[in-house]
C-alpha positions as CSV (number, residue, x, y, z in Angstrom):
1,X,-97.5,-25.9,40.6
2,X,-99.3,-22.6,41.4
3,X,-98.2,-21.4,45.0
4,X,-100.2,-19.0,47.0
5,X,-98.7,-17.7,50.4
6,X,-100.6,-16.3,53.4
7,X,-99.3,-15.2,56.4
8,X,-100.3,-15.4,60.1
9,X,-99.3,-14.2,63.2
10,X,-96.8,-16.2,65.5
11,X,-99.1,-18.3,67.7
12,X,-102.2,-17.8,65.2
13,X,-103.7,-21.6,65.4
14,X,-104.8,-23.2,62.6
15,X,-106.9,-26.7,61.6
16,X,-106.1,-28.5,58.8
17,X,-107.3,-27.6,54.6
18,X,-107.7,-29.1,51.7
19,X,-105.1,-28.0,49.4
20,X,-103.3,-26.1,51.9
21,X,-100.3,-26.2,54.3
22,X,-99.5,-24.8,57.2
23,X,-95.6,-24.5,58.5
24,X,-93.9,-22.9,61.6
25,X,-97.2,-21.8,63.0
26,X,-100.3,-23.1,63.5
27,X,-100.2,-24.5,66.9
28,X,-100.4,-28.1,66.1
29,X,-98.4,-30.9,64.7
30,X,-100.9,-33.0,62.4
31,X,-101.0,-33.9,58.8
32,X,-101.6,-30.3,57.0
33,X,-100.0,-27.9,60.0
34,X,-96.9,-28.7,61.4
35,X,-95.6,-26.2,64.4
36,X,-93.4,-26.8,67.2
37,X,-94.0,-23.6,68.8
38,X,-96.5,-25.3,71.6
39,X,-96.1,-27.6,74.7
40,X,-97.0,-30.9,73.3
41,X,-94.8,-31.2,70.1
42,X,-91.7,-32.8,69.8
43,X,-88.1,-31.1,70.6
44,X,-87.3,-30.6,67.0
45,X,-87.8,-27.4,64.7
46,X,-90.7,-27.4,61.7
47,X,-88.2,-28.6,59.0
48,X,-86.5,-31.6,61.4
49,X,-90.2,-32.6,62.2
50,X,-90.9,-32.7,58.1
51,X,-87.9,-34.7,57.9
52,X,-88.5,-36.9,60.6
53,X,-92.5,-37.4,59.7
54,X,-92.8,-36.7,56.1
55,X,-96.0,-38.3,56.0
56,X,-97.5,-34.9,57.8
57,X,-97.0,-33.5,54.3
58,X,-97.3,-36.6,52.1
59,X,-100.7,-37.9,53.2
60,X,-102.1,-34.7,53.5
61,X,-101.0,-33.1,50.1
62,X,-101.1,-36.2,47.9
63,X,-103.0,-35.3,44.9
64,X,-99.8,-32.6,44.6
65,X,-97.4,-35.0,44.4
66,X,-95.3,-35.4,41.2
67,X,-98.1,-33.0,39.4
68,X,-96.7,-31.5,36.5
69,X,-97.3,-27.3,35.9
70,X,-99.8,-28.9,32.9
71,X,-102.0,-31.1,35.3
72,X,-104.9,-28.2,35.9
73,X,-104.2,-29.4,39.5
74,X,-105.4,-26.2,42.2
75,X,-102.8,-23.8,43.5
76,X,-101.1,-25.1,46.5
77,X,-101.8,-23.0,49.5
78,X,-98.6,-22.0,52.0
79,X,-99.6,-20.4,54.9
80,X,-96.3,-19.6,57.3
81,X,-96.0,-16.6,60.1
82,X,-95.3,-13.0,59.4
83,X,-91.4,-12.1,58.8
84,X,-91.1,-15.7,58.0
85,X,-87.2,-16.7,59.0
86,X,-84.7,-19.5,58.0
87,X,-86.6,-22.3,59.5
88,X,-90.5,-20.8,57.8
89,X,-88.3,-20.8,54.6
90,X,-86.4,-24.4,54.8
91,X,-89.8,-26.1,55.9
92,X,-91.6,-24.4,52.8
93,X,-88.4,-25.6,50.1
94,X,-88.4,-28.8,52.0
95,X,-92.5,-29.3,52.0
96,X,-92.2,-28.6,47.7
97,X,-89.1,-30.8,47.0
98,X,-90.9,-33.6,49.4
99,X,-94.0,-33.5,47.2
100,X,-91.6,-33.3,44.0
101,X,-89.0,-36.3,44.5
102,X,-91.4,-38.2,47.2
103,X,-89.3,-38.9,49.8
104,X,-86.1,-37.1,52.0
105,X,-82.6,-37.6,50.2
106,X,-79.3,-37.0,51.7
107,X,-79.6,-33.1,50.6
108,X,-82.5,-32.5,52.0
109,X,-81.9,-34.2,55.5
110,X,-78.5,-31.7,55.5
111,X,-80.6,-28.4,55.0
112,X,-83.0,-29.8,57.8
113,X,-80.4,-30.6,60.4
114,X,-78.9,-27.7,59.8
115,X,-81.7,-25.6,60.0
116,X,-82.3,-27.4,63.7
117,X,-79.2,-26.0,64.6
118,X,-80.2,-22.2,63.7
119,X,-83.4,-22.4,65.2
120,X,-82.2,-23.6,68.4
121,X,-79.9,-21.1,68.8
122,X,-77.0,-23.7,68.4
123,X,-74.6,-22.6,65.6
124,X,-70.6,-23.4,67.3
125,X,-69.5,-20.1,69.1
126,X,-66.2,-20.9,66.2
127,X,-68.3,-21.0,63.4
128,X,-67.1,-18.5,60.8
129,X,-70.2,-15.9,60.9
130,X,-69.6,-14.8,57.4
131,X,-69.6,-17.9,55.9
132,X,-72.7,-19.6,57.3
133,X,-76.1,-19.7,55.3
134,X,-77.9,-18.4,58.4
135,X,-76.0,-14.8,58.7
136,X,-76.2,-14.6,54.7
137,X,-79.6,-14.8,54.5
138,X,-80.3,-12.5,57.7
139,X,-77.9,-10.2,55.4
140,X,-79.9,-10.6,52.5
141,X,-82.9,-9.6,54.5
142,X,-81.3,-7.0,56.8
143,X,-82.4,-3.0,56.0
144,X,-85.6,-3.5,53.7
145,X,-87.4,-0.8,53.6
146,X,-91.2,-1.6,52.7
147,X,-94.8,-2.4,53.6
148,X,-95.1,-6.0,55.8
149,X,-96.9,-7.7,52.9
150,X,-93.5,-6.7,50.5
151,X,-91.2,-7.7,52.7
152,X,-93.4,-11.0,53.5
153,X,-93.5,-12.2,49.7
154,X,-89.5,-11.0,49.3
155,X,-88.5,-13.1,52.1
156,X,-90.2,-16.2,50.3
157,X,-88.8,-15.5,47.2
158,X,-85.1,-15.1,48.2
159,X,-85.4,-17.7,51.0
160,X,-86.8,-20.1,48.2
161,X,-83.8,-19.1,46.0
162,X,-81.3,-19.5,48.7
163,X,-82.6,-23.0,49.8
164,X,-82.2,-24.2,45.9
165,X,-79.0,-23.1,45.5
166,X,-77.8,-24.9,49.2
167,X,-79.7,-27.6,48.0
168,X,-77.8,-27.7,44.6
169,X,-74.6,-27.5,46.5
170,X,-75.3,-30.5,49.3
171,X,-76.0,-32.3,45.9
172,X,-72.5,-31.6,44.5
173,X,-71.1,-32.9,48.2
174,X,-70.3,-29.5,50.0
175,X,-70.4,-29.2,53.0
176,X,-73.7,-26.2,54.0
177,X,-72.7,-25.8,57.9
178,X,-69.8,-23.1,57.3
179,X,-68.2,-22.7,53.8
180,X,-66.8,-19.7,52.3
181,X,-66.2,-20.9,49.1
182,X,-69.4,-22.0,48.8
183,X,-70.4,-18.6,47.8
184,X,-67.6,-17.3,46.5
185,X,-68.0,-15.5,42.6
186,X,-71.5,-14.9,43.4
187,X,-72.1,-11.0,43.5
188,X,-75.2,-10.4,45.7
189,X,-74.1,-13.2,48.1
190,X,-70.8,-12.1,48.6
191,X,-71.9,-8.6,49.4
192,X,-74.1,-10.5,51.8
193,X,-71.1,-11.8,53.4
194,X,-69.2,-8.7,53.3
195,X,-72.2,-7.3,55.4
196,X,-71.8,-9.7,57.9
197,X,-68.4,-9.1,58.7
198,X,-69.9,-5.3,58.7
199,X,-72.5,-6.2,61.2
200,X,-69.7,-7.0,63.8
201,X,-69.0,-2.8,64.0
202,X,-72.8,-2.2,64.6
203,X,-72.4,-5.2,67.3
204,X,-69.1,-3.0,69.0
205,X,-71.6,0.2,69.1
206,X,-74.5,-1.7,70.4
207,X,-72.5,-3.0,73.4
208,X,-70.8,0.4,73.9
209,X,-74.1,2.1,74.3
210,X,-75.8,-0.8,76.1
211,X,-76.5,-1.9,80.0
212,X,-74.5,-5.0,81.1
213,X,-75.9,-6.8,84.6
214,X,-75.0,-9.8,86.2
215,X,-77.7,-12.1,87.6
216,X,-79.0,-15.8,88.6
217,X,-80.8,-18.0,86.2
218,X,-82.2,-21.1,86.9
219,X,-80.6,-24.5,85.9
220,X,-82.6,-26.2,83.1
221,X,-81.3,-30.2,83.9
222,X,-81.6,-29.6,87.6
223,X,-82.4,-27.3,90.7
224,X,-80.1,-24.9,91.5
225,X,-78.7,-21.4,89.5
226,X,-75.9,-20.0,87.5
227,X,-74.3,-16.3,87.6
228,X,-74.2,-15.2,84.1
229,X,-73.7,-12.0,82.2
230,X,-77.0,-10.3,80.9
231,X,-77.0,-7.6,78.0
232,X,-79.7,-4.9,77.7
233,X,-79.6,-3.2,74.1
234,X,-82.3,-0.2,72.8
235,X,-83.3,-0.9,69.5
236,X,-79.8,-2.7,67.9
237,X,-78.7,-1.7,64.7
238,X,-76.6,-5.2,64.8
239,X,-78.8,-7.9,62.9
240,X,-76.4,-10.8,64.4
241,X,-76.0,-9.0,67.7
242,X,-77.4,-12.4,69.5
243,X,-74.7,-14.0,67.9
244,X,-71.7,-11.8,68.5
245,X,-73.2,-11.3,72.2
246,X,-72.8,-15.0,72.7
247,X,-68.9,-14.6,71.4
248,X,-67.8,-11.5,73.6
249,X,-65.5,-12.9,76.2
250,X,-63.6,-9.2,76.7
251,X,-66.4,-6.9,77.8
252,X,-68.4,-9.8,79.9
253,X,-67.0,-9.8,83.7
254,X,-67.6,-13.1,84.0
255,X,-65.5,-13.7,80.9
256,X,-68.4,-16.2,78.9
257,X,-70.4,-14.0,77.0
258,X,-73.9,-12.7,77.6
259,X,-75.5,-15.3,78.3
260,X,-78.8,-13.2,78.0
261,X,-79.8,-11.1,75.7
262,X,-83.1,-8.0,76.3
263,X,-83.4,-5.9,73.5
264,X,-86.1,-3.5,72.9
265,X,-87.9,-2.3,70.3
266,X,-89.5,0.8,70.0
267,X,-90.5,0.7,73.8
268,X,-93.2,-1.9,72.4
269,X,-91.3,-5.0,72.0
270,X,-89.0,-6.6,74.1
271,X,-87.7,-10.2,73.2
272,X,-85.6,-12.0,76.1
273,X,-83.2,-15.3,75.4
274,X,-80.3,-17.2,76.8
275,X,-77.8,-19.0,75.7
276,X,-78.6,-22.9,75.3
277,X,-75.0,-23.5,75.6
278,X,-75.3,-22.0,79.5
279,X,-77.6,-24.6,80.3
280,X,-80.1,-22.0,81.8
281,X,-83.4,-21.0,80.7
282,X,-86.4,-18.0,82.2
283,X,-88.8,-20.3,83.3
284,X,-91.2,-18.6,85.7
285,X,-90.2,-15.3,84.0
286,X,-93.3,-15.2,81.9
287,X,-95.7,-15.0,84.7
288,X,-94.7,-12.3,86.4
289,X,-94.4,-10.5,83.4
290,X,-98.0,-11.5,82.6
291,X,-99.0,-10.6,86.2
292,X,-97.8,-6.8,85.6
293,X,-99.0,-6.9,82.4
294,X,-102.4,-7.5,83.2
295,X,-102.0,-4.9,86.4
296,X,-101.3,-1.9,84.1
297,X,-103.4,-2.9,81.1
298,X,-106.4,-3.0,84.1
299,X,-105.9,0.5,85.2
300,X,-105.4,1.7,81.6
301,X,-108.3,-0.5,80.4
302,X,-107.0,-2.0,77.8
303,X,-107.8,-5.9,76.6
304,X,-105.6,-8.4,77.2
305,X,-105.8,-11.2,75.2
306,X,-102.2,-12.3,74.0
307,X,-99.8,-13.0,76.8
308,X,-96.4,-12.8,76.3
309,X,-94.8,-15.7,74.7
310,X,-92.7,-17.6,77.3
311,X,-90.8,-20.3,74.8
312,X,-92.8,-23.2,76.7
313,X,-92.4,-25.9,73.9
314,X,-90.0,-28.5,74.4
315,X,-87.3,-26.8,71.6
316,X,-86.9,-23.9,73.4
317,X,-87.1,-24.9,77.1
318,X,-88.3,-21.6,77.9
319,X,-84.8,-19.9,76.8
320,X,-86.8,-17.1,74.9
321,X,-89.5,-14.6,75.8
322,X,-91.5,-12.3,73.7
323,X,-94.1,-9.5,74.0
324,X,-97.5,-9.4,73.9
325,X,-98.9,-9.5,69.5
326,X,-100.1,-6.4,70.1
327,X,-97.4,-4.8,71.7
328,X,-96.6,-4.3,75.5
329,X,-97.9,-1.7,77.9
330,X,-94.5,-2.4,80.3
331,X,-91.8,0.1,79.8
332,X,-88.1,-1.3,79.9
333,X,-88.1,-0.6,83.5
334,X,-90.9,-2.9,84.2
335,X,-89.5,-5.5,82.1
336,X,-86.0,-5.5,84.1
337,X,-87.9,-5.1,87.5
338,X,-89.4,-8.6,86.9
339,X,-86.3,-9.9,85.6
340,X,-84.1,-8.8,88.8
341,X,-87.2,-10.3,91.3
342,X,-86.6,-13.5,89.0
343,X,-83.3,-13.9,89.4
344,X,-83.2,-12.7,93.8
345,X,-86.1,-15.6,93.8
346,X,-83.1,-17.8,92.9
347,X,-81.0,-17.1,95.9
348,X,-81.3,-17.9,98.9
349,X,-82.5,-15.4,101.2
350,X,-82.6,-13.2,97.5
């Protein structure tokens, strides 16, 4: 069938279309837009909720289903957010092979649990990096160098290659999770794995130039706080830095990896997460960062009309934070400011 892709920024909501679908944004989860990223959807990522509730693709796109190329049927319209990532790209490969067979196989349902496991932030700390789909595919994508809408349609079309071929390999009984052979005597993907392994030497100059604290978050199953290990990096040049942060027993004084991660960007974006494994999370973080937000963009008189993003959907628990759309008018010491009055709010006395 005809495809056309759109997209939107994160958070952009969106009602349902005729012969369109709308996947990892939207700000809903109905038949026709199917999101996660708000308060009232289920704790699952966009491709687990198509897998778990086809019929939110099924009884909305039914006159596509089965259609052959030859049917004069009209193009099929994707809309997914900007930069779109592993899960974007397994909801949209999962959305076209739903309409194609009809209903989830065994294959499928693999790609979609797995792809629950990258967006939460859960891959196993042993996991082989190199050999995971996730870290190949952020190697695949790593270093372009081109306009947004380039880079936006590039991402589709080698995330859409990427899923068929882990598709094709489920269906010959692989295993997806972590396999090294799996992409073996393919050129451009064993490059990509050679790059991972790569990516661990940006990581080691990262954290050489980077700020380590130590702070308290709050518990996310009960009251109470944790001590963790906190990393501040200025723009990485690691694109698995998360991941090897996460790993780092030797450089963390508390001997359990950085538990949380601020990195900056430009001095415009700042993006703040933890570690689910630490059973912690920043709730409570995102208003004060909204409060001094609003102070500064006041006195500079500038409009503030997209908060920051404070992860409050049941997936993430509030383990990730994000600037405003527009960029932030904090500097980095604003940013840690509120995140050190966070954590002494946790201590007694603090």
């Amino acid at each position: 069938m005809d495809l056309i892709f759109e997209f939107a920024p994160y958070g952009e909501p969106f009602d349902p279309r005729p012969a369109t679908i709308v996947l990892d944004v939207g700000m809903r989860m109905v038949p026709g837009v199917i999101d996660h990223h708000h308060p009232d959807a289920e704790p699952e990522c966009t491709a687990s909720l198509i897998a778990k509730y086809p019929g939110l693709v099924i009884d909305h796109l039914g006159p596509f289903r089965g259609a052959p190329p030859e049917s004069g049927q009209s193009p099929l319209r994707i809309i997914t957010h900007r930069l779109p990532d592993f899960d974007a790209l397994a909801s949209i490969f999962l959305t076209l092979k739903l309409l194609e067979k009809g209903a989830f196989d065994f294959s499928m349902s693999k790609i979609a649990r797995y792809t629950r496991l990258v967006d939460s932030a859960s891959l196993p700390e042993k996991i082989d990096l190199s050999a995971t789909p996730y870290s190949i595919l952020r190697a695949l994508f790593s270093g372009a160098r081109k306009e947004e809408a380039e880079i936006n349609q590039m991402r589709v079309d080698e995330g859409l290659k990427f899923m068929h071929f882990l598709y094709s390999k489920a269906e010959e009984g692989y295993e997806i999770e972590e396999n090294r052979t799996l992409f073996s005597g393919i050129d451009r993907y064993q490059r990509a794995m050679r790059k991972v392994e790569n990516d661990y030497f940006h990581y080691l100059n990262d954290l050489q130039r980077a700020e380590k604290i130590v702070l308290d978050l709050p518990l996310t199953d009960r009251s109470g706080s944790r001590r963790v290990d906190g990393l501040i990096v200025l723009n990485p040049t690691s694109f698995l830095l998360k991941e090897w942060t996460r790993r780092e027993r030797d450089h963390s004084s508390l001997g359990q990896g950085f538990s949380l991660l601020v990195t900056s960007f430009g001095g415009y974006r700042y993006i703040l997460g933890v570690d689910p494994a630490r059973g912690v999370n920043l709730r409570g973080l995102g208003g004060l960062l909204n409060q001094r937000e609003g102070q500064k963009r006041e006195a500079a008189a500038r409009a503030f009309t997209r908060p920051w993003y404070e992860g409050n959907c049941p997936f993430f628990n509030y383990r990730i934070i994000d600037s405003p759309q527009d960029g932030t008018i904090l500097s980095l010491e604003d940013v840690v400011d509120c995140l050190m009055t966070f954590s002494r709010k946790l201590i007694p006395g603090g």
